[in-house]
NUGUVEX-515442 format. One record per residue (C-alpha): x, y, z negated. Coordinates in steps of 0.25 Angstrom, whole numbers, plus 5000, padded with zeros to 4 digits. Each point is the difference from the previous one (the first is absolute). Layout:
NUGUVEX-515442
{{X; Y; Z}},
...
This chain:
NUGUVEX-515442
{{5241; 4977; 4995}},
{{4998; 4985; 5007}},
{{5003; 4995; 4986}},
{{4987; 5008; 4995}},
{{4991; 4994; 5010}},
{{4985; 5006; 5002}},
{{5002; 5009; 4988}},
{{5010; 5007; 5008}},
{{4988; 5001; 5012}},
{{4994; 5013; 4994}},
{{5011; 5008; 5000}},
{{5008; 4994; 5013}},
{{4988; 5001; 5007}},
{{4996; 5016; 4995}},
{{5015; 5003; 5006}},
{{4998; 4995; 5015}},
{{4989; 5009; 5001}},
{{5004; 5011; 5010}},
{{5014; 4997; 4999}},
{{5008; 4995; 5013}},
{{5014; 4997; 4992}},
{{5007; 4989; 5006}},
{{5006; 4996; 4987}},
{{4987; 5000; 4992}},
{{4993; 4990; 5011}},
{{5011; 4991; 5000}},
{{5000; 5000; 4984}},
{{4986; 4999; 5000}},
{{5000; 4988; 5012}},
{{5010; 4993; 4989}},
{{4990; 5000; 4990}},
{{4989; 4996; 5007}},
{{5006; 4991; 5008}},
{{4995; 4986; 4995}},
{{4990; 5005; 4991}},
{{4985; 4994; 5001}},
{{4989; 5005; 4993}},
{{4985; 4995; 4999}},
{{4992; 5010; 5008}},
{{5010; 5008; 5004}},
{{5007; 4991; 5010}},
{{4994; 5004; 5012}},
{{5005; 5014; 4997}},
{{5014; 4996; 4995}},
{{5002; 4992; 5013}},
{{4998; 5012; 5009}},
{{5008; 5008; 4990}},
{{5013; 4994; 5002}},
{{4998; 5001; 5016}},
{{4999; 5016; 4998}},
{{5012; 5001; 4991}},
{{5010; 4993; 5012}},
{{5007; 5010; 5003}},
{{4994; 5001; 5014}},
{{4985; 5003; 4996}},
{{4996; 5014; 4999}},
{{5002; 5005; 4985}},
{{4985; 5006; 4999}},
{{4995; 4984; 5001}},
{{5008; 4998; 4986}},
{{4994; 5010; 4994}},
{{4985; 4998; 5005}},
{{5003; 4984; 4996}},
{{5004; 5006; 4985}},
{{4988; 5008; 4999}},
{{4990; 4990; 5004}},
{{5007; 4990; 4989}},
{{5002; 5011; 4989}},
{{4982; 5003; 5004}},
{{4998; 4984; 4998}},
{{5008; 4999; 4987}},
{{4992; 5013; 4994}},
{{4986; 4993; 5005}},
{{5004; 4985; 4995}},
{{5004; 5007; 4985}},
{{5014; 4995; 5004}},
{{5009; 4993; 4990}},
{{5014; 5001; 4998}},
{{5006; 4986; 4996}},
């Protein structure tokens, strides 16, 4: 999915919501993981912190939704 970059945002981030798997975090860390994106950074950044495995789970998903509400509101597109 890194391969897909911030097309693959959407759905990743629509998965982390309410889940606590372990293996979806670290997957979804992978992806993230050096990714930068104008407006979005200062959400990102946090984002990786909550997926260590040592945050809470439910910071993930409240990360994922607030970016998911920001890429509805900014007409996001994939690309």
């Amino acid at each position: 999915m890194k391969t897909f970059g911030r097309a693959a945002w959407p759905e990743l981030l629509g998965a982390l919501e309410g889940i606590e798997s372990v293996a979806l975090r670290k997957g979804a860390l992978h992806v993230f993981l050096n990714q930068q994106e104008s407006g979005y950074d200062d959400l990102l950044v946090p984002l990786m912190s909550a997926l260590e495995l040592v945050a809470r789970p439910e910071s993930a998903s409240l990360l994922a939704q607030k970016l998911l509400a920001r890429m509805s509101e900014n007409t996001w597109s994939a690309g």
